[in-house]
Backbone as CSV, one residue per row, in Angstrom:
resi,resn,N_x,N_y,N_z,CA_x,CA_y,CA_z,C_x,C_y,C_z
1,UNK,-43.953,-1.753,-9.303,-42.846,-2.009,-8.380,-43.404,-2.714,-7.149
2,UNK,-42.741,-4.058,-7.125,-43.170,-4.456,-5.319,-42.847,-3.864,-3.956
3,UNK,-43.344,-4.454,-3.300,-42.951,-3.951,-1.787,-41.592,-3.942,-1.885
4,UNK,-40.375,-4.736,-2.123,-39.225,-5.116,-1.787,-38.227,-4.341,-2.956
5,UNK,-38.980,-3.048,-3.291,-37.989,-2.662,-4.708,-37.797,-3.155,-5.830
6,UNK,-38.634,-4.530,-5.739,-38.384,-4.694,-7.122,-39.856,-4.581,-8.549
7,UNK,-39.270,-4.801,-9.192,-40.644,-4.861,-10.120,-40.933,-5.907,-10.379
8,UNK,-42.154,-5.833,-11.679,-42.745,-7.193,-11.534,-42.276,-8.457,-12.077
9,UNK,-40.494,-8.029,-12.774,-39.736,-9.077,-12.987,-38.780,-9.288,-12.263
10,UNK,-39.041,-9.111,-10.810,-37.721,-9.346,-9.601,-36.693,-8.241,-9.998
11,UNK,-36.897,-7.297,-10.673,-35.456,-6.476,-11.180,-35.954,-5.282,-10.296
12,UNK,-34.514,-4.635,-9.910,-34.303,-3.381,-9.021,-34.501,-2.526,-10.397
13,UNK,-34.617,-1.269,-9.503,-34.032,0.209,-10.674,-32.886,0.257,-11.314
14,UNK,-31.603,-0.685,-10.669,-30.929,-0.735,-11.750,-30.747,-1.983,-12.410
15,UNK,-31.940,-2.472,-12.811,-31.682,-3.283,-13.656,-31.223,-4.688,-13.136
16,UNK,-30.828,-4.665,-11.526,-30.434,-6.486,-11.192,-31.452,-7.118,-10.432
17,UNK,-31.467,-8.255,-10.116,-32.022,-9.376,-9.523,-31.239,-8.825,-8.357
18,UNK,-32.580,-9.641,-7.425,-31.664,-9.937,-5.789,-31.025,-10.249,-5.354
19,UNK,-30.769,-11.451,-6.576,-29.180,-12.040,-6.092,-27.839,-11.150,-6.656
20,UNK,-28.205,-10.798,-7.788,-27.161,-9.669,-8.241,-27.003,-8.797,-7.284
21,UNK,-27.980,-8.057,-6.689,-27.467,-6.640,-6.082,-27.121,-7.374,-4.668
22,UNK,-27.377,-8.138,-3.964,-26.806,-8.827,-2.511,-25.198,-8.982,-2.973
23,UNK,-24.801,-9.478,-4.288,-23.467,-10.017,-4.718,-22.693,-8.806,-5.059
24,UNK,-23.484,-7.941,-5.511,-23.008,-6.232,-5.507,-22.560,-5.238,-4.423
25,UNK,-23.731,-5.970,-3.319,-23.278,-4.864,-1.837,-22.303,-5.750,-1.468
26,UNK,-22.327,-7.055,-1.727,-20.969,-7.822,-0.835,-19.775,-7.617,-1.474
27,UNK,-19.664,-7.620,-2.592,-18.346,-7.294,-3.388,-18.039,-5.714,-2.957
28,UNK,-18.801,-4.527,-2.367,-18.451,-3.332,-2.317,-17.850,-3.717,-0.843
29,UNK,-18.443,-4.304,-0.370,-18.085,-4.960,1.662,-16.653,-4.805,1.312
30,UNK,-16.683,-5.978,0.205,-15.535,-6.383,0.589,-13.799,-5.767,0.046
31,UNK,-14.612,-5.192,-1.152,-13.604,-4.017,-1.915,-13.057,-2.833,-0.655
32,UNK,-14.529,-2.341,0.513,-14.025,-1.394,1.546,-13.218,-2.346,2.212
33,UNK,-12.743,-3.263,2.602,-12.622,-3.791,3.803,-11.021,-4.516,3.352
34,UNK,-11.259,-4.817,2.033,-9.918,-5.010,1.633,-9.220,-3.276,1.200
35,UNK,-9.400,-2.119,0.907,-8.870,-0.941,1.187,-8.387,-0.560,2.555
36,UNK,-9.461,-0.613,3.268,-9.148,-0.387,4.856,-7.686,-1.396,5.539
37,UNK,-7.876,-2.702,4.966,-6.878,-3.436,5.350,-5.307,-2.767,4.721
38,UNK,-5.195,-2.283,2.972,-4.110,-1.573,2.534,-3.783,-0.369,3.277
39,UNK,-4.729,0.508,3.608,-4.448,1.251,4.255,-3.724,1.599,5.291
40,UNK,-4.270,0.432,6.789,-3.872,0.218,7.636,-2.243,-0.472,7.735
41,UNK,-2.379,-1.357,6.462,-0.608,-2.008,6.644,0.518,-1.325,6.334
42,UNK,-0.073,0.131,5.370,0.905,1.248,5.076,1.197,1.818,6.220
43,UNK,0.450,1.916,7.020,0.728,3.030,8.204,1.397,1.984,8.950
44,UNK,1.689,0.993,8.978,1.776,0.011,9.917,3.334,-0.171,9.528
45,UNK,3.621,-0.689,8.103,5.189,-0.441,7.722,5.633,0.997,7.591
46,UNK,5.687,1.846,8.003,5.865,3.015,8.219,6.364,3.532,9.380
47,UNK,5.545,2.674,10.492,5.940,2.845,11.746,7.426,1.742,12.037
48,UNK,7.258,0.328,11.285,8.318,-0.466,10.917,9.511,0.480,10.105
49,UNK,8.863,0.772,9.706,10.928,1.834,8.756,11.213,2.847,10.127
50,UNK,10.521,3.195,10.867,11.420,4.356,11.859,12.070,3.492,12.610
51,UNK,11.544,2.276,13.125,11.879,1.976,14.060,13.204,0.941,13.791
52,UNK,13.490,0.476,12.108,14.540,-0.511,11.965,14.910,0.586,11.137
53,UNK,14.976,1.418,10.753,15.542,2.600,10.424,15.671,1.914,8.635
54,UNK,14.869,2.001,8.402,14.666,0.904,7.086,13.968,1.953,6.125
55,UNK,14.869,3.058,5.460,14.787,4.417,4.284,13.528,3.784,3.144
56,UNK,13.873,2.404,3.016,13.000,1.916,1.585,11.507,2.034,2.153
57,UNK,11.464,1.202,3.328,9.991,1.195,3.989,9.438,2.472,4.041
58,UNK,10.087,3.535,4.524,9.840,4.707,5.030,8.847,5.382,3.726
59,UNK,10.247,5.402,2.683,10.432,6.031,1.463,8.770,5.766,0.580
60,UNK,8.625,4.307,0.575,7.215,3.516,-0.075,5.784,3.837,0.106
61,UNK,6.192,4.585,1.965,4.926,4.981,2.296,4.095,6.164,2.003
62,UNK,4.956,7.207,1.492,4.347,8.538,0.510,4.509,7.790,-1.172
63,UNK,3.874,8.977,-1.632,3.089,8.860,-2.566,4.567,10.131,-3.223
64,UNK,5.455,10.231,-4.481,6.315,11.075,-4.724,6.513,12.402,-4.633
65,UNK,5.071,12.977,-3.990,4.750,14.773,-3.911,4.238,14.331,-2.834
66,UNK,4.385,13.286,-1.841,3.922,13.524,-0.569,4.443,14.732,0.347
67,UNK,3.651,14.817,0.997,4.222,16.164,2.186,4.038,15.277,3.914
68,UNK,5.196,15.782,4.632,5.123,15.127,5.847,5.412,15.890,6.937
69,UNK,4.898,16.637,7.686,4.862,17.469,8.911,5.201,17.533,10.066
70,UNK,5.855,17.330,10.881,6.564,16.815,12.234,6.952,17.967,12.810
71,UNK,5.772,18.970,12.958,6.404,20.231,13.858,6.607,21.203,13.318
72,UNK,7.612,21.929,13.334,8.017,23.271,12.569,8.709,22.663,11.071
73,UNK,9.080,21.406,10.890,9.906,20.477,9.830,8.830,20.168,9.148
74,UNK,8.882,20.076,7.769,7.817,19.772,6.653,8.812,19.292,5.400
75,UNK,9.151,17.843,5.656,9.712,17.297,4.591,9.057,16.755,3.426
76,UNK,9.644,16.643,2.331,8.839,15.337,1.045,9.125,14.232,1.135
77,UNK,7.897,13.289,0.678,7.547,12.005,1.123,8.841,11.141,0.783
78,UNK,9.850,11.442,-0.145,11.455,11.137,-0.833,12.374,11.777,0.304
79,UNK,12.321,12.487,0.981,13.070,13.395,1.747,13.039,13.205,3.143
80,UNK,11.762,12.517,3.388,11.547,12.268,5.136,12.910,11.270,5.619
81,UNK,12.677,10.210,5.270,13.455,9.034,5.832,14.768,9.689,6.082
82,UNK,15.964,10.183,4.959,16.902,10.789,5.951,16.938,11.687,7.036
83,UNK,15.960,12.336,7.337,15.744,13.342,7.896,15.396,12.686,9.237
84,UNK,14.310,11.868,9.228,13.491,10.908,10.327,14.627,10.038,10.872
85,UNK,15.701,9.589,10.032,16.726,8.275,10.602,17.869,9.326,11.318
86,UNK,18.268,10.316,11.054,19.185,11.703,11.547,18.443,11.513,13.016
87,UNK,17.072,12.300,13.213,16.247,12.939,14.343,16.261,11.968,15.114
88,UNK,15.945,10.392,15.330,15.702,9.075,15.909,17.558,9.136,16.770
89,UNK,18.044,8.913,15.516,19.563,8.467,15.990,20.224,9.456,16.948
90,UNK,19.879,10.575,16.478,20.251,11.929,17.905,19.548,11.959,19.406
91,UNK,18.125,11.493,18.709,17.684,11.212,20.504,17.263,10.216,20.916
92,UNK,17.638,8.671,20.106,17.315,7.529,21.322,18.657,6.375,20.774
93,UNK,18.546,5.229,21.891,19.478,4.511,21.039,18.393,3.240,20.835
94,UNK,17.272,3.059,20.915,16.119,2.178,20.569,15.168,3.410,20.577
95,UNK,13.809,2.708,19.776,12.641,3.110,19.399,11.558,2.449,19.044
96,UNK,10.558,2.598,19.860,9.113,1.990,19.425,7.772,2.893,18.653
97,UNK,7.428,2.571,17.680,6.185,3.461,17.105,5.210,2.669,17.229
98,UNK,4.422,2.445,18.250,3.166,1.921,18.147,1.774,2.512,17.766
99,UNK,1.353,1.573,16.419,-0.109,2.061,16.290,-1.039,1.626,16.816
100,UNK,-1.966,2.347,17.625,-2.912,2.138,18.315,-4.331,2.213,17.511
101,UNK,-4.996,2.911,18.657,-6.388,3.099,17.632,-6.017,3.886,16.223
102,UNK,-7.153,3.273,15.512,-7.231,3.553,13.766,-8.323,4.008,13.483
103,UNK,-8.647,5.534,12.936,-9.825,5.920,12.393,-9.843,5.983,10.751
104,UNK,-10.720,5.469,10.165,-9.974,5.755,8.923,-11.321,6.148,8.207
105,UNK,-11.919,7.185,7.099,-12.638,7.115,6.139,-11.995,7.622,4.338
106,UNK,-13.312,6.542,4.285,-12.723,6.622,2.579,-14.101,7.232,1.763
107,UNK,-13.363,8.165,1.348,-14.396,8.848,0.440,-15.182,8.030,-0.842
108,UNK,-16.461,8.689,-0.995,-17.474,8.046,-1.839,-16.514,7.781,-3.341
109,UNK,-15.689,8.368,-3.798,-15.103,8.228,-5.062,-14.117,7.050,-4.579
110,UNK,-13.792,6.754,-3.436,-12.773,5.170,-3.827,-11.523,5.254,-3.357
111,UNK,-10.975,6.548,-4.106,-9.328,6.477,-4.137,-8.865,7.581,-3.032
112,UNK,-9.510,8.186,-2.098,-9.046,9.121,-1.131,-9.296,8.213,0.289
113,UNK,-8.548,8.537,1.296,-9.059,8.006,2.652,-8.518,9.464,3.849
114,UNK,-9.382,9.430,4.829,-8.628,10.270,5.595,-8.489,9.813,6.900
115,UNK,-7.425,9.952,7.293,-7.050,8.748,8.923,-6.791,9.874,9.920
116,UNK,-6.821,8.837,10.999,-6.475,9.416,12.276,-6.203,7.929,13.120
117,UNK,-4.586,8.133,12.938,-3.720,6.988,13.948,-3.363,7.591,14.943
118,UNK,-3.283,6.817,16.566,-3.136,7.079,17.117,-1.441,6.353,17.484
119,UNK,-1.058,7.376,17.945,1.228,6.468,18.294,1.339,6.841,19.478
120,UNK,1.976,5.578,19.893,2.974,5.642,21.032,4.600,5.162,20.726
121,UNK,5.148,6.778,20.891,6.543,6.018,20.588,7.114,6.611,22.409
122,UNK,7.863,5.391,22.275,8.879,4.660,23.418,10.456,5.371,22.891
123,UNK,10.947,6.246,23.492,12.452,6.150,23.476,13.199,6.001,24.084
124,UNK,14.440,5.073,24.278,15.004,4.855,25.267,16.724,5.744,25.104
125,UNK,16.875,6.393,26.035,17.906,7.592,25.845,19.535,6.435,25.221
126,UNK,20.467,7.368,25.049,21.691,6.494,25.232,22.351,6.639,26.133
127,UNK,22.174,6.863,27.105,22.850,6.546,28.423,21.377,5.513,28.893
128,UNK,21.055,4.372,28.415,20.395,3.646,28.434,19.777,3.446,30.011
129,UNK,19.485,4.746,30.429,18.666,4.748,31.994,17.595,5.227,32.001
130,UNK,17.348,6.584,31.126,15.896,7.067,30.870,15.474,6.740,29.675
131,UNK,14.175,7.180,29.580,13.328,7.005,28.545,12.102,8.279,28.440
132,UNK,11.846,8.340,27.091,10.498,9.232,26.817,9.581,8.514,26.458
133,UNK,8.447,8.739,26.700,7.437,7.988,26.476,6.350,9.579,25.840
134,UNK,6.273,9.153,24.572,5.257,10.331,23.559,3.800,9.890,22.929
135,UNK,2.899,10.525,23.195,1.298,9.707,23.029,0.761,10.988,21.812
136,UNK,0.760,10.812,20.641,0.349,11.874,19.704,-0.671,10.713,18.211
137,UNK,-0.722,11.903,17.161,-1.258,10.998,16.610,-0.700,11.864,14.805
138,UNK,-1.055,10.517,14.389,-0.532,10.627,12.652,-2.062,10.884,12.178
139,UNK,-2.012,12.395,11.257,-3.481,12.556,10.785,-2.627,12.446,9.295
140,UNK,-3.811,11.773,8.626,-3.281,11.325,6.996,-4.265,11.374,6.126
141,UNK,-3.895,11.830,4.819,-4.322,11.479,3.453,-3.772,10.739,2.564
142,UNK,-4.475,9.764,2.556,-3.824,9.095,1.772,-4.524,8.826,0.529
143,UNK,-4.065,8.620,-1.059,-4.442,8.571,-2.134,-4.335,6.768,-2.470
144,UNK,-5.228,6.319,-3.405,-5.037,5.247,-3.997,-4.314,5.474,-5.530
145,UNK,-3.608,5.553,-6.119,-2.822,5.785,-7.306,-2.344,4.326,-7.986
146,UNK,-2.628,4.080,-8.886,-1.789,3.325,-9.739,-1.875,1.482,-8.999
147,UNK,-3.575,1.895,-8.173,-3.617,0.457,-7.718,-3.068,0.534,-5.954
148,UNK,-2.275,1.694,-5.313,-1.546,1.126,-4.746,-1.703,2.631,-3.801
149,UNK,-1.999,2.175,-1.924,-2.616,3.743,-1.151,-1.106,3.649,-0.662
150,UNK,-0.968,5.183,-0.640,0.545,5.672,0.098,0.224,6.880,0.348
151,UNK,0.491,7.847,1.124,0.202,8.598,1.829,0.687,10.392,1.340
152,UNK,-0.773,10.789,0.802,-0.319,12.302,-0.168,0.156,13.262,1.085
153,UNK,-0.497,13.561,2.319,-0.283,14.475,3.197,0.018,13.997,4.677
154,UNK,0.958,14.241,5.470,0.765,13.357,7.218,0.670,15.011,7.823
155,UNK,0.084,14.941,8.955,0.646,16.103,9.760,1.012,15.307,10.903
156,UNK,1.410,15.464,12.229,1.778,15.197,13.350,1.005,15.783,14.498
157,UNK,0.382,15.095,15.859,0.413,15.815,16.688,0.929,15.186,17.593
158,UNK,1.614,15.928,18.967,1.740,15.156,20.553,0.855,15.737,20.795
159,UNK,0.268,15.100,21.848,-0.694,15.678,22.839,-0.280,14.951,24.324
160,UNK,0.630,14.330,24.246,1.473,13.745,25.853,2.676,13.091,25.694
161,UNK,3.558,13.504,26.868,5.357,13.475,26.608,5.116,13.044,28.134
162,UNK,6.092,11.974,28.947,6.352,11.537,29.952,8.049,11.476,29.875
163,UNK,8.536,11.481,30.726,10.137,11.118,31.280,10.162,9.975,32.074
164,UNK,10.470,8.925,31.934,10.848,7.625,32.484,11.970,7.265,32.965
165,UNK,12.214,6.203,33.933,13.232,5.539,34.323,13.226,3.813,33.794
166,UNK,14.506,4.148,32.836,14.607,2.431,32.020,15.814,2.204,32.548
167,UNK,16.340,2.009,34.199,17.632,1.742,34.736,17.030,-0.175,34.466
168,UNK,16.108,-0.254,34.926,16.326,-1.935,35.015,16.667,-2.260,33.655
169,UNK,16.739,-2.407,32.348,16.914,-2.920,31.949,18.822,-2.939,31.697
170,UNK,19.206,-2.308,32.867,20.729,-2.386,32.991,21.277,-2.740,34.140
171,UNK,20.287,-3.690,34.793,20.127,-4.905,36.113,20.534,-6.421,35.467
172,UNK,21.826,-6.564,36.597,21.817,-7.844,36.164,20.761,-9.202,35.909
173,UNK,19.787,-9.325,36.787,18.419,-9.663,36.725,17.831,-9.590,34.988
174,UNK,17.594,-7.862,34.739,17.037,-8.078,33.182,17.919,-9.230,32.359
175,UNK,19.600,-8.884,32.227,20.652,-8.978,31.609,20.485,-10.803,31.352
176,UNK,20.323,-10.990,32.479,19.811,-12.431,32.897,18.769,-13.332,31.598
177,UNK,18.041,-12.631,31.478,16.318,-12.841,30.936,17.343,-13.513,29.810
178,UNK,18.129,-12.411,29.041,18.593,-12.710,27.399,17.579,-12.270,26.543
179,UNK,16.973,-11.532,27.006,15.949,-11.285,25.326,16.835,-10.461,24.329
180,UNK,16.106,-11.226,23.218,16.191,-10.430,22.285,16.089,-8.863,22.191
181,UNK,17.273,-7.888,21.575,17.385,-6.515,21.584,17.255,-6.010,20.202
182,UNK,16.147,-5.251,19.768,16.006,-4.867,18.559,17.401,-4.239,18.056
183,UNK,17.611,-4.069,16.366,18.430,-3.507,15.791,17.671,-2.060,14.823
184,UNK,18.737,-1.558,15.109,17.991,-0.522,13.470,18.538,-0.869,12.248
185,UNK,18.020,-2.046,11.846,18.880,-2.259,10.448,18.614,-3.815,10.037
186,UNK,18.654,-4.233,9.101,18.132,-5.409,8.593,18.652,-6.829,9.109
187,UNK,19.593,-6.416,10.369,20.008,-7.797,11.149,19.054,-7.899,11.880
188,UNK,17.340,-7.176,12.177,16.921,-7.588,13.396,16.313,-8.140,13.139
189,UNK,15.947,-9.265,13.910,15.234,-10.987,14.090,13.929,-10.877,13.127
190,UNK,13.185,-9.561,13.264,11.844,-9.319,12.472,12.252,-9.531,10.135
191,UNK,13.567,-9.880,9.979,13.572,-9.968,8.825,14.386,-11.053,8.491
192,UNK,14.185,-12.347,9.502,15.057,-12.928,9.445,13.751,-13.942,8.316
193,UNK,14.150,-14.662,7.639,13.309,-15.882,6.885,14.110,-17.137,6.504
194,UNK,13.675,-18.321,6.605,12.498,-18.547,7.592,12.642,-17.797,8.815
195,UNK,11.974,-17.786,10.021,12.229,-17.789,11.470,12.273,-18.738,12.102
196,UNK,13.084,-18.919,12.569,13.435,-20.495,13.730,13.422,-20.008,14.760
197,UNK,13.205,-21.186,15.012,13.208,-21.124,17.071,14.227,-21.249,17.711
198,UNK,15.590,-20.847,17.274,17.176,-21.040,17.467,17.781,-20.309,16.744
199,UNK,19.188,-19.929,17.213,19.505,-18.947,16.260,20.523,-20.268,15.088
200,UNK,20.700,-19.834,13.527,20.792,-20.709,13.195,22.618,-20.239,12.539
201,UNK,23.209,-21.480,12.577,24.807,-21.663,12.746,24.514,-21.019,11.316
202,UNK,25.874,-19.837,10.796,26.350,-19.474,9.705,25.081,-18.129,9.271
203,UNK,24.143,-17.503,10.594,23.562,-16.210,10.259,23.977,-15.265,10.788
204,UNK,24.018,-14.327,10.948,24.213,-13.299,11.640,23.305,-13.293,13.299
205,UNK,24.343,-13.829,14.559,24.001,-13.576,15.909,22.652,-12.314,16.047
206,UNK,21.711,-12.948,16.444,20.933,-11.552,17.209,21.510,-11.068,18.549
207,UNK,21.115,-10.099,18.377,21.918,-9.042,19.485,20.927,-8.961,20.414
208,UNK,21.429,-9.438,22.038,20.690,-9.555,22.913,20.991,-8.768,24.270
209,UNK,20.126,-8.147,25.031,20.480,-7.387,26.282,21.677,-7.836,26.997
């Protein structure tokens, strides 16, 4: 065996060349890195179904015996979304789920990962003057099955709740701006295709402050 692991026909212990096993650790690079990326876009449309109140998105992101935790409430991964679109609609009349930092590991066998997302959801009351502002985090298991990671277990934590004042955005000044006002439901601008830079004659108006 040489200095460099190999023997005296350039071959490793298992049997490859240098160029084989360099083409071996890069294909594993890139097998983690394309997982990590599935991973991350599940949690990512997930936070997209609460917030356009979109049951299918929601629904896609467990795995069919998923379990989902939100407190004293422990729904199935089939069962959350009505439950989640009920809870949203009782206490805000908009909603933001932002994912922040992403911890994620994936176990030596491939098909397990275990996360730790960090959320900020934004609610803005319906008497559209206050707001909550909630800083917690989504801890997850998620399984790879059938080709495809969706999420076997979530639990929930807060670990910070604020009370806000969202009167300006009921200032003539904001009202002024015209931005765009999210929807919960498949009229909002984020599912429009193509996307133009105008709203286009014979679609459905976006709904603006």
């Amino acid at each position: 065996m040489s200095g460099d692991g190999m023997n005296g026909d350039g071959m490793n212990g298992d049997g490859m060349n240098g160029d084989e096993e360099r083409l071996a650790r890069i294909e594993g690079q890139v097998r983690h890195l394309n997982d990590r990326q599935e991973i991350l876009d599940c949690v990512a449309r997930h936070a997209r179904g609460h917030d356009r109140f979109d049951a299918d998105l929601l629904t896609a992101a467990y795995h069919q015996d998923g379990v989902d935790e939100h407190g004293a409430t422990v729904n199935s991964g089939p069962g959350y979304a009505q439950w989640a679109n009920m809870i949203h609609a009782e206490a805000a009349e908009l909603h933001t789920h932002n994912i922040t930092t992403h911890l994620c590991e994936i176990d030596e066998g491939g098909d397990t990962a275990h996360c730790e997302s960090y959320v900020l959801v934004g609610l803005l009351s319906h008497d559209g003057r206050t707001a909550m502002l909630m800083s917690g985090r989504y801890l997850d298991r998620l399984e790879r099955r059938d080709g495809t990671w969706r999420i076997a277990v979530r639990r929930c934590t807060v670990d910070l709740a604020l009370s806000a004042d969202a009167s300006v955005l009921r200032t003539p000044f904001f009202k002024e701006q015209g931005f765009v006002k999210g929807t919960r439901d498949r009229d909002d601008l984020s599912y429009r295709r193509p996307l133009t830079a105008a709203d286009d004659p014979g679609q459905t108006p976006v709904t603006r402050w």
